[in-house]
N, C-alpha and C positions, 0 to 999 in steps of 0.2 A: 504494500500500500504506500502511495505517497504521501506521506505523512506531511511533506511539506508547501506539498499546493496551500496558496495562500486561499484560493476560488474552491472550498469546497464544504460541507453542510450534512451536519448528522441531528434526523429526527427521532425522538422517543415518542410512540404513542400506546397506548395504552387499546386494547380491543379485549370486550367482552365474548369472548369466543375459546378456543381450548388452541394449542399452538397448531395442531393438527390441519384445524378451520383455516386458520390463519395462514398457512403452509398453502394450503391446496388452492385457496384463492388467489396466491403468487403463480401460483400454476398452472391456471384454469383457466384455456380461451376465451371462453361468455366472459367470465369477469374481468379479464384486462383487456378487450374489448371495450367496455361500458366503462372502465374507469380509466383506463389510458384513451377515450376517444379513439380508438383505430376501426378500420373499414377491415379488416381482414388480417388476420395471422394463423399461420401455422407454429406449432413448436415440436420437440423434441427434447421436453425438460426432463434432462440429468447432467453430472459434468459433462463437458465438454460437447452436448447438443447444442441445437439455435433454435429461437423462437426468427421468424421472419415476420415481420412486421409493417401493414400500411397503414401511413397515418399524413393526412393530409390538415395543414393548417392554413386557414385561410386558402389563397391558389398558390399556397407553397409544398410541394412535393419533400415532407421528414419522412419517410418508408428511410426501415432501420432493421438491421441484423443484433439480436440479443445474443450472445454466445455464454454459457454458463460456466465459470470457473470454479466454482464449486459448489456440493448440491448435496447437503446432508439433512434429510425428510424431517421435518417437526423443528428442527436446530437452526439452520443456518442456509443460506443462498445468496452466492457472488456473482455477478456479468460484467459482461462489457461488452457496450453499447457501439456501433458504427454505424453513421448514418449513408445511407446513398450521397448522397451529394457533398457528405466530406469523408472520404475515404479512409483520410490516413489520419481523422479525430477520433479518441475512443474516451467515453465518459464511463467511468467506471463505479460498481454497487456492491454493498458489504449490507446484508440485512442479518441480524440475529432474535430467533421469535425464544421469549425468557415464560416457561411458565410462571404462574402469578397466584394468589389463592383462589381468585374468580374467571381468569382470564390470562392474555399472553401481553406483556411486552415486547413488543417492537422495535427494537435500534436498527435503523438504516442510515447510512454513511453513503454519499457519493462527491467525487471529485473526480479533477482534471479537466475543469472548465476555464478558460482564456481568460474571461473577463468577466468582471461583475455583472455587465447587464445578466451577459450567459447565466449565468449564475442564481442570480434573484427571478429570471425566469423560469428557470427550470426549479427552483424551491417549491416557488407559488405551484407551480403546475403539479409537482408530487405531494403538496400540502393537499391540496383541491382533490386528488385523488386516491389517498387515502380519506379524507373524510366519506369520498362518495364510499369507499370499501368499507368505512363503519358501518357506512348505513345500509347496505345491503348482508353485510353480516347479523345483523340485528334480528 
């Protein structure tokens, strides 16, 4: 991990759900469809599979290669991100699901973005879509 990107953001959230839930919905086409906004993906989640990804913003063409660096069921899940249209950027994801007495903790970590804007965008947009995954774990 690059511990020393200044551009990067680890959230803790809390989900009423068992780490199991919380696993499977990182996993689970319908759901990062609806919560990452994408028109279509396939995946192949285990180490070293890809999830392929379209996702169109505004009439700007982000369709992205997920590739899984590490993939341990109920625990933990690492990627790294390549977008079509920048090849050789790769934004990268550390999530660890912590049982709880009621529920899972969730720490997610991601870095290796250029610049701030990059950055406060892409927060916002994984803020937005973890809440929408509360709500549909509910």
């Amino acid at each position: 991990m690059d511990a020393g990107n200044k551009y990067s953001y680890e959230i803790s959230k809390y989900f009423k759900c068992s780490p199991e839930n919380l696993f499977h919905a990182f996993t689970d086409k319908a759901t990062l469809k609806k919560i990452w906004g994408l028109s279509e993906i396939t995946m192949d989640a285990r180490k070293g599979g890809k999830a392929e990804a379209k996702l169109q913003i505004g009439n700007e063409n982000w369709d992205y290669t997920l590739t899984y660096t590490d993939f341990v069921p109920h625990e933990k899940l690492s990627w790294e991100v390549r977008f079509e249209r920048m090849p050789d950027k790769v934004i990268k994801a550390k999530c660890s699901f912590t049982k709880q007495e009621t529920g899972t903790l969730l720490k997610m970590r991601q870095w290796n973005f250029e610049n701030e804007q990059e950055w406060e965008l892409h927060k916002a947009s994984i803020e937005k879509s973890l809440q929408m995954l509360e709500e549909i774990l509910i």
